[in-house]
Structures are given as structure tokens and as C-alpha cells.
C-alpha positions as CSV (number, residue, x, y, z in Angstrom):
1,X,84.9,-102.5,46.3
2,X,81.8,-100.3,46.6
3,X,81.1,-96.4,45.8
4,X,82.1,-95.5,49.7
5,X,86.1,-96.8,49.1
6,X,86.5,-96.8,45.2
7,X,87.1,-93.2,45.1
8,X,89.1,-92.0,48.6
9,X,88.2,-89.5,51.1
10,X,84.7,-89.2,51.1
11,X,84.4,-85.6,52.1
12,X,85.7,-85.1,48.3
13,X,82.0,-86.7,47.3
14,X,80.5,-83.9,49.2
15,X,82.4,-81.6,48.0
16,X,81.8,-82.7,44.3
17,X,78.2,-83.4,44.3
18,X,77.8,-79.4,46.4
19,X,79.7,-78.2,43.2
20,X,78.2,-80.2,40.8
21,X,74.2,-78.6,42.3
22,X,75.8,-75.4,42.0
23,X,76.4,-75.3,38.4
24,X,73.7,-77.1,37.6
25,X,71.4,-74.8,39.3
26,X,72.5,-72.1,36.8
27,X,70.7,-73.9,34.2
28,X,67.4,-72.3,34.8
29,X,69.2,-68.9,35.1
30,X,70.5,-69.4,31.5
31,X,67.3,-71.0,30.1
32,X,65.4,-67.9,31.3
33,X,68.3,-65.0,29.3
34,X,68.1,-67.3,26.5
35,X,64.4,-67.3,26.1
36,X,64.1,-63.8,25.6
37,X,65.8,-64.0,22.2
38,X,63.0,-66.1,21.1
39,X,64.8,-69.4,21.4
40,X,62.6,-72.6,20.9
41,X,63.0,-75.1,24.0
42,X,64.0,-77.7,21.7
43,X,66.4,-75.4,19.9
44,X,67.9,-74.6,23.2
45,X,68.7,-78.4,24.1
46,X,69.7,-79.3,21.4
47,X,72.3,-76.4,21.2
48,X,73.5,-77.3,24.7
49,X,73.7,-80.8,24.1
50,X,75.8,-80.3,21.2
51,X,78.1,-78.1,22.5
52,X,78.8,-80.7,25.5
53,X,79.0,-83.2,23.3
54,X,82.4,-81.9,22.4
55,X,83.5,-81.4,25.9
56,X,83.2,-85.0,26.6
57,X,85.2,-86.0,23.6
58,X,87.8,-84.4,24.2
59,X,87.7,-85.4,27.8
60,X,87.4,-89.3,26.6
61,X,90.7,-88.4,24.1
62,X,92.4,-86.5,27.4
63,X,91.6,-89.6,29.7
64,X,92.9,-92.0,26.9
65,X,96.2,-90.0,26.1
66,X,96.9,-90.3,30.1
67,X,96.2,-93.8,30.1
68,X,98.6,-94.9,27.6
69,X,100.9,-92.3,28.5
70,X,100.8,-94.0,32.1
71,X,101.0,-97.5,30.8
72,X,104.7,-96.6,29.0
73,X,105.8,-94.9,32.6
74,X,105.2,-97.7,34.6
75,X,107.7,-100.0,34.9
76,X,106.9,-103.7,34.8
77,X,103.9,-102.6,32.8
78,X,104.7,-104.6,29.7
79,X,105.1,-107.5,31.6
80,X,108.4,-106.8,32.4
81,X,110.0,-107.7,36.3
82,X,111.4,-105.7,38.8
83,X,111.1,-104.3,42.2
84,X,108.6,-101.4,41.2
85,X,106.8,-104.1,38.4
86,X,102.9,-104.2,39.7
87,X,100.8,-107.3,40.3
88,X,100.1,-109.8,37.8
89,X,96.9,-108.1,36.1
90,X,97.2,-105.1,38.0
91,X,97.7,-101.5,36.4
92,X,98.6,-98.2,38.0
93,X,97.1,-95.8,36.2
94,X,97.2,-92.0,37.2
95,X,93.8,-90.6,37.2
96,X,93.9,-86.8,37.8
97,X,90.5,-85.7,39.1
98,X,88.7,-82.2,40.2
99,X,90.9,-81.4,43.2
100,X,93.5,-83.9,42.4
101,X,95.0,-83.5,46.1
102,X,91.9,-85.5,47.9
103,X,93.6,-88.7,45.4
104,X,97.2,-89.1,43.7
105,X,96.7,-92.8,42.0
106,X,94.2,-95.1,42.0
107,X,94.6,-98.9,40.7
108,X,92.9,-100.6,38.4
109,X,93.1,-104.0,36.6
110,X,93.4,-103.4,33.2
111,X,90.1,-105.5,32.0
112,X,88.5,-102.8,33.9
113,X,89.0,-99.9,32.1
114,X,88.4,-101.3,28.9
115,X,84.9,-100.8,27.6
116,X,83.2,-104.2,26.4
117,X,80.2,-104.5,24.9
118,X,78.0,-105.4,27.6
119,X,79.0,-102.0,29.5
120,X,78.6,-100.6,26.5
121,X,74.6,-101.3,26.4
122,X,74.3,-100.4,29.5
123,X,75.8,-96.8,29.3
124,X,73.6,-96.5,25.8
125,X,70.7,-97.7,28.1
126,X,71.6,-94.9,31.1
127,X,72.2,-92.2,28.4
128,X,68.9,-93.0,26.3
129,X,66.3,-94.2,29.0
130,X,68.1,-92.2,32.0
131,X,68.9,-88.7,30.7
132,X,66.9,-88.7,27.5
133,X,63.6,-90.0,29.6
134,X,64.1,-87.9,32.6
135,X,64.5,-85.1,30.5
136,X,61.7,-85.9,27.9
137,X,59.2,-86.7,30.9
138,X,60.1,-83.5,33.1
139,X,59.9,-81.1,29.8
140,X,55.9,-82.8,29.5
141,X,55.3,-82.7,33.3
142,X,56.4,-78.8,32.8
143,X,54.0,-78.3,29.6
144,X,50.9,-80.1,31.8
145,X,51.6,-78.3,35.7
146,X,52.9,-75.5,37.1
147,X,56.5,-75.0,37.3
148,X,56.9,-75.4,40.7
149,X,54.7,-78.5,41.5
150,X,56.1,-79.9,38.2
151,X,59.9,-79.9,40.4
152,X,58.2,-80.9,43.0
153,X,57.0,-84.2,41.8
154,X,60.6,-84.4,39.7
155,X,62.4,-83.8,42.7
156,X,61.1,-86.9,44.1
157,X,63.7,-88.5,42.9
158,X,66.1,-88.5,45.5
159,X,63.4,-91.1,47.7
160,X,63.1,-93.7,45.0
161,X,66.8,-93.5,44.6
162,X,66.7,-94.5,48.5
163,X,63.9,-96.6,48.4
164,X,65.6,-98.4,45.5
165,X,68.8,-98.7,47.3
166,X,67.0,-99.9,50.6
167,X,65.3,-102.5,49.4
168,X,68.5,-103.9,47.0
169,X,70.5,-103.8,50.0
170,X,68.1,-105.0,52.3
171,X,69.2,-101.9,54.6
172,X,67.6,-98.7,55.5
173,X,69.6,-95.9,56.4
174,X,68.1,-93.9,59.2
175,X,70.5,-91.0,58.4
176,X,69.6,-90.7,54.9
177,X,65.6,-91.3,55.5
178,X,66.2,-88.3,58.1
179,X,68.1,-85.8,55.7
180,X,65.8,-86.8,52.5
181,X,63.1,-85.2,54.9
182,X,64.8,-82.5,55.8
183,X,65.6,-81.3,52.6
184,X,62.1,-82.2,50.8
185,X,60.5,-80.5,53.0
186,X,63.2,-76.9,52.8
187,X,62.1,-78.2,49.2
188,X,58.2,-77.2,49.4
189,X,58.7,-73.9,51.1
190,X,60.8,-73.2,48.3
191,X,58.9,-73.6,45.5
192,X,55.5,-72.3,47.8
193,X,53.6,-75.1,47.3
194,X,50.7,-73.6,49.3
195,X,50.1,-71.1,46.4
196,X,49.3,-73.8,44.4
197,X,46.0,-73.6,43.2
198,X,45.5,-77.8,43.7
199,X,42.1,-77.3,46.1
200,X,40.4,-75.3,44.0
201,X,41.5,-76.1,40.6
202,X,41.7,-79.4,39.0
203,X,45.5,-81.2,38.6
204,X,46.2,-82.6,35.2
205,X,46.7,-86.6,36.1
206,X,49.1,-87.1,32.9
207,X,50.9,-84.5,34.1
208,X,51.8,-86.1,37.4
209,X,52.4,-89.1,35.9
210,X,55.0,-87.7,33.1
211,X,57.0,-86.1,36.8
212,X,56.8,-89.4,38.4
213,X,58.8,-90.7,35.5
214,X,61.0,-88.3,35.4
215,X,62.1,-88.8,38.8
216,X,61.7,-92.7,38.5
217,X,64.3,-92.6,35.3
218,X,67.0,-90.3,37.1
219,X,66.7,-92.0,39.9
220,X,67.7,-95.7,37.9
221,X,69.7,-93.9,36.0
222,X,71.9,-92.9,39.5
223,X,71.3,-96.3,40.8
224,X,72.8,-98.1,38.0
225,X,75.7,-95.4,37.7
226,X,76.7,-96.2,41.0
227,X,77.4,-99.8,39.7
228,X,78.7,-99.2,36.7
229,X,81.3,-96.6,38.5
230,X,82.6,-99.5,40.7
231,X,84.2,-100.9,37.5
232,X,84.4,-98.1,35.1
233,X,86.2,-95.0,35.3
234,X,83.6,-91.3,35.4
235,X,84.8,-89.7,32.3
236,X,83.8,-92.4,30.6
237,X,80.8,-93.3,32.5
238,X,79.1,-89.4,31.4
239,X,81.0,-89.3,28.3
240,X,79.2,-92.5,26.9
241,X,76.0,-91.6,28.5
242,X,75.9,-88.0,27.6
243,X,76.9,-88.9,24.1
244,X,74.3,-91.6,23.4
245,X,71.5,-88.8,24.3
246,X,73.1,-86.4,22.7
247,X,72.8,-88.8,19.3
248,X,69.6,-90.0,20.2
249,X,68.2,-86.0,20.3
250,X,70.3,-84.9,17.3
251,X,68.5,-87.6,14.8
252,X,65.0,-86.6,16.3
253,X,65.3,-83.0,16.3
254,X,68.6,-82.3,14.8
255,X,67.0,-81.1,11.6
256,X,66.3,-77.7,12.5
257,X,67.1,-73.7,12.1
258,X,69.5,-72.5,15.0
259,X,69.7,-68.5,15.9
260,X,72.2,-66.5,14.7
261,X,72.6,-64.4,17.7
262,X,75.9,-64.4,19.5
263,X,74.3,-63.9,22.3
264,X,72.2,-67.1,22.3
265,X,75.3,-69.2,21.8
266,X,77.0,-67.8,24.7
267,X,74.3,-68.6,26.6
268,X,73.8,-72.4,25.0
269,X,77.8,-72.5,25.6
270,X,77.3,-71.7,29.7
271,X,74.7,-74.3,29.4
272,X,77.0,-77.0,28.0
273,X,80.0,-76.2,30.3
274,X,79.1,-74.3,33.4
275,X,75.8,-76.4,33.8
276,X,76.9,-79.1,31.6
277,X,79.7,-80.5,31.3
278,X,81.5,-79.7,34.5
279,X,79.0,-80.9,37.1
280,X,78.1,-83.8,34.8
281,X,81.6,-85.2,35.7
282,X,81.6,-84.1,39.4
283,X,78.2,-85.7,39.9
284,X,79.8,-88.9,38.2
285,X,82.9,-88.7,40.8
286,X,80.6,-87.7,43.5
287,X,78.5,-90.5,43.2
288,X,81.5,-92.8,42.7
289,X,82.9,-91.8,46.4
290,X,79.3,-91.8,48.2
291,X,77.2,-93.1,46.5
292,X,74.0,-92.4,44.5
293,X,72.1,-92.6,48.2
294,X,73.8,-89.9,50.0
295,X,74.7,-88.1,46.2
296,X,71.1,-87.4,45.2
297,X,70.1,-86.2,48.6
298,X,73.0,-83.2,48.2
299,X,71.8,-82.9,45.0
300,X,68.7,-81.5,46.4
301,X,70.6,-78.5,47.4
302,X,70.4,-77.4,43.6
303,X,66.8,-75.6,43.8
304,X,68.3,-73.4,47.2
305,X,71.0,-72.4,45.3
306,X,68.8,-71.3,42.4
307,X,66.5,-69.6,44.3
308,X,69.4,-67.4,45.4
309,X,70.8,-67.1,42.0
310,X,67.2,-66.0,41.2
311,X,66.8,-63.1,43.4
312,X,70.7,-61.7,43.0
313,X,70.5,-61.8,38.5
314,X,67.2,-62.0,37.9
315,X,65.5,-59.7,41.1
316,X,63.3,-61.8,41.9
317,X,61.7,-61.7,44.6
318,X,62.0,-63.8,47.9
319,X,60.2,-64.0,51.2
320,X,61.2,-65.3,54.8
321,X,59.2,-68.7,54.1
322,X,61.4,-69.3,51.2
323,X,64.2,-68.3,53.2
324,X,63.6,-71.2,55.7
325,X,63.6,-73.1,53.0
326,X,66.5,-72.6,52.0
327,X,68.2,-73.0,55.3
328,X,66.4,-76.3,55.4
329,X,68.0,-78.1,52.6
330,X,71.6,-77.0,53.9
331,X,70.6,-78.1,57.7
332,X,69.3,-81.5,55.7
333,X,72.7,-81.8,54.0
334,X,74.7,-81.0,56.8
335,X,72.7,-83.7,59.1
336,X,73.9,-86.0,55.6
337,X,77.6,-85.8,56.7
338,X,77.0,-85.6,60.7
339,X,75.3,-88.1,60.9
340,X,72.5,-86.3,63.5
341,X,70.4,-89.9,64.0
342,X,73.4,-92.0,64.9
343,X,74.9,-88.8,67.1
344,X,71.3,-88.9,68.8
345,X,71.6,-92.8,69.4
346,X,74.3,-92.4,71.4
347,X,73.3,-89.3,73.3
348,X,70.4,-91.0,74.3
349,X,72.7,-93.9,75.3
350,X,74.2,-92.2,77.7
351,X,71.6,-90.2,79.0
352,X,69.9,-93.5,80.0
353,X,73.0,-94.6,81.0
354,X,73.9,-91.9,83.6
355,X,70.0,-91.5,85.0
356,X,69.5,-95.2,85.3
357,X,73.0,-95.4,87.2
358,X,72.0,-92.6,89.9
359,X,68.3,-94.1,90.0
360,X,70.3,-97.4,91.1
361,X,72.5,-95.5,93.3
362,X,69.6,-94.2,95.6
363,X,67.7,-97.6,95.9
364,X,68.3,-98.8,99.5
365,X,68.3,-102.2,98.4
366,X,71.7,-101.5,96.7
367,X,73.8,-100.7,99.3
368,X,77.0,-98.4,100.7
369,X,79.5,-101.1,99.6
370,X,79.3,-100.6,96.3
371,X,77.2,-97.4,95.5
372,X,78.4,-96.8,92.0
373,X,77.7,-100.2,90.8
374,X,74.6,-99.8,89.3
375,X,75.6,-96.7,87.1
376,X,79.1,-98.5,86.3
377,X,76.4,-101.4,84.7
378,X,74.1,-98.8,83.1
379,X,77.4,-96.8,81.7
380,X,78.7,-99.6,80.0
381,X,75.3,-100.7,78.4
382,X,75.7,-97.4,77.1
383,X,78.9,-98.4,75.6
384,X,77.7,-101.3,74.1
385,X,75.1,-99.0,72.4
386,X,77.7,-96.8,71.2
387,X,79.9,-99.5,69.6
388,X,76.8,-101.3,67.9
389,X,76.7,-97.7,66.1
């Protein structure tokens, strides 16, 4: 079973992981309201952290409920026979998702959805080297560049998530490799790279280097979710990973005076659900239908919709090179699900096929007996390129 059939209909991946960039590309928005009331940037994640923290418990209690409540509906669960009794080590087990109607039921064996203690390493692993280090690294890369190189660099995250996935597999997707490009560079004119003052100043090196492992821990972080997802159910996959950061950060920096503004906390509380909680699960189910591969490169789609977010609540500003930008990453998305390099395989298939067929026809060496033989020979080597797609 792998992340392209565990989870249905893959255009419910798209659609997850497009919703799950657009809330988390409100985070920024947030961050920025918040910090005018003076909030530290500690303060701030730690308040959001907290406040998910008790979304994804009560998730983990919901999904736990419905399990047990499923096991005592389902007949020949107990080991009990009859004509609707399932397999021998086989559960069915309703799992209710985001847009429930792309998937009504899903099986599972029940050894599957337990959580033992080798998974749980692993998700302690994903939640403490994965989030907390992507996030501790890009917060340093921030304090050492500018903002917008600093995402930059982060943002390469998406190719080592490829790269990482090619060279596992032993398979490079042409498709991917094409969209990645796409949308990285939509991704530059975005952030206006060439205002960068990189020629004449001087880059700070550590600062690179704390971007590079940002994006180098995500990207693992993805790469072992999608693994861990073939065998483990997504609420629990974020809610054990979200919660092991969210321990990690409270014992480091829990010890500390939050704001007594209202204000702030609303804020904090959009943080932990809107650009939280929510698109933490949908990126989990997301990846879980496509894959981290395909998943990451969406993701990308996250800075586009800030910047629009940017210049309708903030007004800030935004010119046509930004623009194109924008309309970049989308075109590099859509290419994603079209597929635009196998599409062109084939139209250059049959482009060859139907020119080489009339350059045969109008050789005099091939005769008037059979004067479409030479194109019915190119047209189905055109086939043959078609179904090797």
C-alpha cells in the first residue's frame, strides 16, 4: 500500500494540501497583528503551541471514541461469525475525514492502528528533530538574513524532499522536477530576490547554513511521515508529533510571563487553529493520498497566498513582478496534477508520428500500392510511446 492508494481519490490530496497552504499562510499575517502588542517571538510560540496542543487531544480522544465505538458496531468484530463478520485480522473502522464524501470507510488490521513503541520513537523523533528543528533553525536563519532570502533558502525544502524521494526510489519524476521549477522560480519573484543586497553586501554563512537545516529537517520530517502514514492513521500521526514539540518547547521556555491582552490571545488562538491545527491535519491526510513528493511542491503555494493576504489586510504593497510570481506557483501546481511533461511526451509522439508518416508517403521508393504504410508504421510507434507513458 503506498501514500498514492492508502487514502482514495487523489484529487482529495490536492485539495487538502491547497487548504492546508492556505491556512498556514495566515501565520505571518497573525504573527505581524500580534507583534504590535509587544509580544516576545518565543512568547508567541509558545502560546500557539499550547493552544494546539489541546486541539490535538481532543482530536486523539474523538478518533479513539469512534474507534471503539466502531469496533462494538461491527458485526463479527469480536470474533464472532457471520455473513457481514470481516476477515480474520481485519477491522473496518469508520474514519471520518475533511470532506468525508471523497472516502466513506477505510480498512485497517487492527495491529495497525495501535501505537507501539517503536512508532512511538519515531513520531517523538518527527515532532522533536522535524518540527522543533525546522522551526528552531528557520527562527536563527531569520535572526542572521533577511526575511525574504531567509524563505528562500527554507523553501528549499520541497527539492530535498524530491531529491530524497528519488534517490530512495531509484526513480525521478520528470513531472515533479518540472513543477518544483516552476514554482521555485514564481517563488523568487515573490519574495524580489534581486533587491537583495547579496553583490554588494556580505551574506552571513551561519545564517545560510541554519536555512539549509531548516529545510533539510522538514523535508525528513515529510519523508518519514509519508511512511509512517502508510501504517498509522493522521490524527495520530500530527497529534503525537505536534505534542512531543509542544513538550519539548514548554520545558525550555515554558517558564515565562504571557500577556494579558485579549487581543494577543485571539491572535495566538487563530494561530493554533486556523494556522495550526487545521492544516496540520490536512497536510497529514494530504500527504497520506499523494505523497510527501507531490504534497510539498503544493505546499509551495503557501508564500502566493500570503502575499495576497499581505496586500488585501495589511496594504502592502505589490508590483507586476510579484504578480507573475504569483501566477507562477499556481501554473507550477496546476502542471503537478496535469501532468504537462508526460502530456508533451505524447504530443510529441504523435507529431513525429504523423510527419514521419507523410515524409514516407512522398518517397517514390514507397510506392502507389500501399501509400499509407509508412504513416500507419510511424502512427503506431507513436502508440507504443503513448502506452510506455
Amino acid at each position: 500500500m503506498n501514500a498514492r492508494t492508502a487514502g482514495g481519490l487523489p484529487l482529495a490530496g490536492y485539495i487538502y494540501m491547497t487548504l492546508a497552504a492556505l491556512g498556514f499562510s495566515f501565520k505571518s499575517i497573525w504573527i505581524k497583528m500580534a507583534y504590535r502588542y509587544g509580544v516576545e517571538p518565543i512568547t508567541l510560540l509558545l502560546m500557539r503551541m499550547q493552544l494546539s496542543a489541546g486541539f490535538f487531544v481532543l482530536a486523539l480522544l474523538w478518533l479513539r471514541q469512534r474507534e471503539k465505538r466502531q469496533i462494538r458496531l461491527t458485526p463479527g468484530a469480536h470474533g464472532s461469525s457471520g455473513a457481514h463478520s470481516v476477515n480474520a485480522g481485519t477491522l473496518a473502522v469508520e474514519l471520518v475525514e475533511p470532506f468525508s464524501f471523497f472516502e466513506k470507510k477505510v480498512w485497517l488490521r487492527p495491529e495497525l492502528r495501535a501505537v507501539t513503541i517503536r512508532r512511538a520513537i519515531t513520531l517523538v523523533l518527527m515532532g522533536v528533530l522535524g518540527i522543533g528543528g525546522a522551526t528552531y533553525f528557520s527562527l536563527e536563519s531569520i535572526h542572521r538574513l533577511e526575511a525574504s532570502l531567509a524563505t528562500l533558502i527554507v523553501f528549499i525544502y520541497p527539492a530535498i524532499t524530491v531529491g530524497i524521494l528519488a534517490i530512495s526510489q531509484r526513480r525521478i519524476d520528470m513531472g515533479q522536477l518540472l513543477a518544483l521549477g516552476i514554482a521555485f522560480t514564481g517563488l523568487i519573484l515573490i519574495l524580489r530576490v534581486d533587491r537583495l543586497d547579496v553583490f554588494t553586501g556580505v551574506i552571513n554563512p551561519v545564517g545560510v547554513m541554519f536555512g539549509l537545516a531548516s529545510a533539510t529537517c522538514f523535508a525528513m520530517y515529510n519523508v518519514i511521515g509519508e511512511r509512517v502514514l502508510r501504517t498509522l492513521h493522521p490524527i495520530r500521526t500530527a497529534g503525537y508529533t505536534v505534542l512531543s514539540f509542544t513538550i519539548l518547547i514548554s520545558l525550555v521556555f515554558g517558564f515565562r510571563e504571557y500577556p494579558e491582552q485579549t487581543e494577543v490571545w485571539l491572535l495566538a488562538l487563530a494561530l493554533a487553529s486556523i494556522s495550526g491545527f487545521f492544516p496540520f491535519i490536512l497536510f497529514m491526510y494530504g500527504i497520506r493520498r499523494i505523497g510527501a513528493g507531490p504534497g510539498t511542491i503544493i505546499n509551495m503555494s503557501g508564500p502566493a497566498f500570503n502575499s495576497v493576504w499581505a496586500y488585501l489586510l495589511l496594504q502592502e504593497t505589490r508590483d507586476w513582478v510579484q504578480l507573475t510570481g504569483i501566477v507562477l506557483i499556481l501554473f507550477g501546481i496546476m502542471s503537478l496534477k496535469l501532468k504537462l511533461p508526460q502530456l508533451a511526451l505524447r504530443m510529441y509522439g504523435w507529431r513525429h508520428a504523423f510527419f514521419g508518416g507523410l515524409r514516407r508517403w512522398s518517397e517514390p521508393e514507397v510506392g502507389m500500392s500501399r501509400p499509407y504504410s509508412g504513416m500507419f508504421r510511424s502512427l503506431s510507434s507513436g502508440a507504443r510511446v503513448k502506452h510506455r507513458l
